[in-house]
N, C-alpha and C positions, 0 to 999 in steps of 0.2 A: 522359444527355447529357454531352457533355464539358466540361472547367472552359475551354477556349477559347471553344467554343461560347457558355457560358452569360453568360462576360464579355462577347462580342462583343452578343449581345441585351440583355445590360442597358447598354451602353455606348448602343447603338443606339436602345433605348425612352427611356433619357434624353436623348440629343441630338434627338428627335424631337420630343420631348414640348419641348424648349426651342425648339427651332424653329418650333414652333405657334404657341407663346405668343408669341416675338419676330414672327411672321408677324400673328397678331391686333396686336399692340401697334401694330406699322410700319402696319399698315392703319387702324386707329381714329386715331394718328397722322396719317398725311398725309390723310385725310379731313376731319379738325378742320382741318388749315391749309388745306385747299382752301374748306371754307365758310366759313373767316373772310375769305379772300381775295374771294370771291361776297360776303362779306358788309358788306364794305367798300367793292366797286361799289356795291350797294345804297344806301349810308347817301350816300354819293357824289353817285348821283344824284337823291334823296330831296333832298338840300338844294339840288338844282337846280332841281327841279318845285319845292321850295314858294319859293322864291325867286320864281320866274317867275310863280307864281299869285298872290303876293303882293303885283305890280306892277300887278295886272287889278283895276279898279276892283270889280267883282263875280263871282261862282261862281256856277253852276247848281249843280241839287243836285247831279249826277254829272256828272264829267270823266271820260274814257278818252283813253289814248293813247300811244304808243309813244318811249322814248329811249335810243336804242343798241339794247343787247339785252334792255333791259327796258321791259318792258309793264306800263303802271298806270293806274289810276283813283280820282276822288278823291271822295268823298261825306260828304254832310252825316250827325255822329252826335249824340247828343243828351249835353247837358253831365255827365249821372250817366255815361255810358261812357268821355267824355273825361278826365273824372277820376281813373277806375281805368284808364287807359291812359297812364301819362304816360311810359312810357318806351319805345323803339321794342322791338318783338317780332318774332324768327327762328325761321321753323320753314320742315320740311320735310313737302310735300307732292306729290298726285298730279293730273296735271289732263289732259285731252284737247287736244291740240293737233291744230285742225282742217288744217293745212298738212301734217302730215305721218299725217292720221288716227289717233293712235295716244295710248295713257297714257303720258304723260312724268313724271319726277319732276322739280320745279320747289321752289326757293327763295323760299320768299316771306316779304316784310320787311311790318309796317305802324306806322304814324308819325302820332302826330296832332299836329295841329297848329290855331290859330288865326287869324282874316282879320275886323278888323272884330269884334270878341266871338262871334260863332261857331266852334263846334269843324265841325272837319273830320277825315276821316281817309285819309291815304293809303296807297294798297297797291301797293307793288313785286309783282313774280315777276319770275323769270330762268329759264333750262329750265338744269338741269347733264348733263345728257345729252353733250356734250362733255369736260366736265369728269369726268364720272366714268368715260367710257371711255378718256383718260388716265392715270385712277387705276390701271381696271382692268388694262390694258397696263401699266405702269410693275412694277403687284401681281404680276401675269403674268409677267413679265422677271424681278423680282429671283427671286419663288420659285422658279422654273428655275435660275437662277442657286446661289439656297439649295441645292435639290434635289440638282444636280450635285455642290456643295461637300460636303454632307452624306455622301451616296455614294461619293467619291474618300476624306473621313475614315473612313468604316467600312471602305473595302477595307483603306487603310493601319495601321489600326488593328488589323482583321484579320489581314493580314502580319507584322507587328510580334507579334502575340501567340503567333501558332503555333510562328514560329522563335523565341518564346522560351519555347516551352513544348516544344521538340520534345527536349532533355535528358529531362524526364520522361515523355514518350513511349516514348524508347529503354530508360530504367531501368524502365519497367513491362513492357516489352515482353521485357527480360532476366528480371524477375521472373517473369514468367511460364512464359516456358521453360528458367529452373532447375530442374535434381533437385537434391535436398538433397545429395546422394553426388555430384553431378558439380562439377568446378569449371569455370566456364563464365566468362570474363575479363569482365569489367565495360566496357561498350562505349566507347569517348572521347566524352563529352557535352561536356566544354570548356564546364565549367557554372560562370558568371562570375555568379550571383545568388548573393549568402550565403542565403537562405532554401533555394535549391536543393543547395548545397553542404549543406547542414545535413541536408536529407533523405536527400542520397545518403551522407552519413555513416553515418546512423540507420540504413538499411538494409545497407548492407558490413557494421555490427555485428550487427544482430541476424541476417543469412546469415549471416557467420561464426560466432554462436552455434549456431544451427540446426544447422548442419554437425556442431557438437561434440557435439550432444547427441545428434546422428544416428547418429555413429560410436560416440559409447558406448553407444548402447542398440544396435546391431547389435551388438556387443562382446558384450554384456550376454545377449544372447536367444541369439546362437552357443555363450557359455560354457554358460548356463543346460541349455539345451539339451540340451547332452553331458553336464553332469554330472547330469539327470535318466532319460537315457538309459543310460545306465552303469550306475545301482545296479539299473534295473529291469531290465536285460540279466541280470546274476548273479542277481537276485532268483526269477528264469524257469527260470536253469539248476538254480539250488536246488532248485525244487521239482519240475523232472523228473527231477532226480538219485535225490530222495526218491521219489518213485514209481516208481524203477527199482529201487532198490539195497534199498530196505524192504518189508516186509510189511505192507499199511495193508487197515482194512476196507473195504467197499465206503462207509459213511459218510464215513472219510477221503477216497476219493480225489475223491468228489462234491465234498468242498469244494474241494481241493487243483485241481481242474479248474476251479470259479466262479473263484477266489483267481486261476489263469492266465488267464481270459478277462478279468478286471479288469486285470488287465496290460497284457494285450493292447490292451487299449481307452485304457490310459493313452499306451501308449506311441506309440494312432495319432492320440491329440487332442495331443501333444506334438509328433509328426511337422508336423499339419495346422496348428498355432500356428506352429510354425515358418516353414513352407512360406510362408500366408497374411504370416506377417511379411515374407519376404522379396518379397515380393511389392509390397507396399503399400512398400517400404523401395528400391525399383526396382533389386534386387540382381542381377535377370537380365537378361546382355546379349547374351550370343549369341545371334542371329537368324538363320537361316537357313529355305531355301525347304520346306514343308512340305505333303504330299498329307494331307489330311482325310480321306478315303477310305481309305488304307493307315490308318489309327490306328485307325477305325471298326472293318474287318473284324478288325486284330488284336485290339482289344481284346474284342468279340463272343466272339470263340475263347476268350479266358482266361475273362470272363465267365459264358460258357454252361455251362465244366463245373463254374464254382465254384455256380452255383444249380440247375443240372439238373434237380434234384427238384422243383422247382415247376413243369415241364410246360409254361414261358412260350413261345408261336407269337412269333418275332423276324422280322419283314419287311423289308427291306431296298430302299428304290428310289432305285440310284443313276442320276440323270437328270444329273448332271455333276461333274467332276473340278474338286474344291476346293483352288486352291491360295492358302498363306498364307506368311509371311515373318514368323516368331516363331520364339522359344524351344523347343526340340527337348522339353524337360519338361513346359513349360507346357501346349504343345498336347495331350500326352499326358493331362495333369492333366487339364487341359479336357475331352476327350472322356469318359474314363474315369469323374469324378465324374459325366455327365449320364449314362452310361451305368447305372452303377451304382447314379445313383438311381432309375432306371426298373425297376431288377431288385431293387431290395432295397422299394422299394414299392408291390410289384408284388401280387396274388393269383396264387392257384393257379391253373392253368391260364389263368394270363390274356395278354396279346399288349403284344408293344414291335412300334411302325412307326418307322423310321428313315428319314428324307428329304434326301437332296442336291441339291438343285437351286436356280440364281437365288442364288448363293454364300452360302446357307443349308442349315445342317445342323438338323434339325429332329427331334425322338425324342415320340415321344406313347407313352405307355403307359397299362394298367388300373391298377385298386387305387380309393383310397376316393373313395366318388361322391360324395363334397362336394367342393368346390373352396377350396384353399390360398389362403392368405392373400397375397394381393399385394402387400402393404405390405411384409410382414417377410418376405416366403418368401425372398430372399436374405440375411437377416440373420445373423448366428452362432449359434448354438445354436440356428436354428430348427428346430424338429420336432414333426409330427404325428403322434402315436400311442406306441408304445410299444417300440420298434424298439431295444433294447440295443445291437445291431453300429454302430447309427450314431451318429457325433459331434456332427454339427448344423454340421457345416462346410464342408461337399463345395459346397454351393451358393452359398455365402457365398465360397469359396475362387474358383468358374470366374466369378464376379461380376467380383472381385477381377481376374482373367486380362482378362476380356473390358473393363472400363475401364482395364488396364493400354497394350491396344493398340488402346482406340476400337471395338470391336466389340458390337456391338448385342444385347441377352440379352431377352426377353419370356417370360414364365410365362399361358398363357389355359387355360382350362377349356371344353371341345368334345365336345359329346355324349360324356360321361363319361370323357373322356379327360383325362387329365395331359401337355398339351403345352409342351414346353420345343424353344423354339427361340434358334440364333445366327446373327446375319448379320455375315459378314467382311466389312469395308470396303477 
């Protein structure tokens, strides 16, 4: 969720949650002033009735009868109730109103009083059925009223927060599609908050560092590189010179030949370090349109006479013409290593199928009927079995290729096949 987002809701949950409350309070509020208002007719006309009864030489036990909007009746109570009654009592009740057939909530007041040494007790009711759908319209109105206001503060608030969060939109949005190697200008945010100016500082420095440390370790792995190449270049020609120019037993030259295959092998995990470096280092830029197809069948051809002797059936069904837009090397890399790991772990007489179609290239081959590890089968140095010619990087390296240009890489295991497929996007 974004940090706009998440302010706008908590601004939102607080101003609702206050709006509740103020909405209870205003209600509990003007309900109290409206019963005290009823409650004061009451008392009102309470000291009219006993007034008037007071003037009547004698009471039946019960009076009923109506004045104004209030209906009462007065009856005799006995002196123990008059006693714990001596001050008038307000509550609210329910009561049937035969005029309009129905449960009304009605006010009712009662008041004792005395005539002659007898207690008496009078009882008001008033219906607020009037009165409380005033309330409830009034209640009605403002919260509408609340609701719209509440809603016009969250759009504004809304508005208010984006355009000023939209500086660090654009600075993430640059962060993200910088390459370390590229200088990509810093977009004008026209960012007038010191906290934000502080960020977009923090970040120009530590890109700028990046940058430096980028270029010295490219420095670093180019030097590296060459001068590990170099001694093992002469190191190579020494010892074919020695097996040219000397007479060695047949024990000599068995080593002198392991000693050049250790070379060899040094000097193609040194290649493949490099390579993968530059890779990850996004040192290759030239892109141009490339057939998938043409790389295939050539590299097949070099392939085929370099392992001949294992007798591998290679199948080829090209059901459509792959084109892509990369790196003239890379694709080559690309093919070549999936290529070549289908023929280096492969069995004898065993079969490579090669698939082009649905802008996937797709190679399944025999070799060992367990299935590779998914986790780590593109990892570095991964390898299963015991394979001396290979480095442990060929896979790790067309990983590397294929998340360089968003291309989609899957390793599955199918009726004993080793299938490795790419989908070009």
């Amino acid at each position: 969720m974004k940090l706009s987002h998440r302010i706008i809701l908590s601004i939102s949950g607080v101003l609702f949650l206050l709006f509740a409350l103020w909405a209870l309070v205003f209600y509990q509020s003007s309900k109290r002033r409206i019963y005290g208002r009823i409650d004061k007719v009451l008392v009102e006309q309470s000291e009219k009735i006993i007034d008037r009864f007071l003037e009547i030489d004698s009471l039946p036990n019960s009076v009923s009868g109506a004045s104004g909007t209030v209906d009462y009746y007065i009856e005799k109570v006995c002196p123990e109730y008059a006693e714990s009654h001596q001050t008038p009592v307000f509550q609210t009740d329910e009561e049937y109103i035969d005029a309009i057939q129905n449960v009304e909530t009605v006010r009712v007041m009662t008041q004792v009083f005395q005539k002659q040494g007898i207690d008496y007790e009078l009882t008001l009711t008033t219906q607020v059925f009037a009165w409380n759908k005033t309330l409830d319209f009034a209640i009605l109105s403002i919260l509408t009223l609340a609701l719209v206001l509440l809603l016009a503060i969250i759009i504004i608030v809304s508005f208010i927060i984006v355009k000023n969060m939209k500086p660090i939109y654009r600075l993430t949005e640059w962060l993200r599609h910088r390459k370390t190697n590229e200088d990509i200008p810093l977009p004008d945010s026209s960012i007038k908050a010191q906290e934000f100016k502080e960020i977009e500082s923090a970040v120009l420095e530590a890109s700028e560092k990046s940058k430096q440390v980028f270029e010295a370790q490219k420095s670093f792995i180019g030097n590296a590189s060459h001068e590990i190449q170099t001694p093992l270049a002469i190191c190579r020609n020494r010892l074919e010179l020695l097996v040219d120019e000397t007479q060695l037993t047949e024990h000599q030259l068995t080593e002198i030949e392991k000693t050049l295959d250790t070379l060899g092998y040094i000097s193609r995990l040194n290649k493949s370090l490099l390579l993968l470096s530059k890779i990850d280092n996004h040192q290759f830029k030239g892109e141009t349109e490339i057939e998938i197809n043409q790389i295939v069948n050539q590299a097949l051809e070099n392939l085929g006479e370099i392992y001949e002797s294992l007798n591998i059936k290679v199948t080829v069904a090209e059901q459509q013409r792959i084109i892509v837009h990369m790196d003239p090397t890379l694709a080559s890399s690309l093919v070549n290593n999936l290529l070549k790991n289908a023929f280096v772990h492969n069995k004898q007489d065993g079969s490579i199928t090669i698939t082009l179609n649905d802008n996937t290239l797709s190679i399944a081959n025999s070799g060992s009927e367990e299935a590779l590890d998914t986790g780590t089968v593109f990892q570095t140095f991964y390898k299963k079995g015991e394979n001396s010619s290979s480095t442990g990087l060929g896979l790790a390296i067309t990983k590397a290729i294929c998340n360089e240009y968003g291309f989609e890489i899957r390793y599955q295991f199918v009726q004993n096949q080793h299938v490795f497929s790419v989908r070009f996007q």
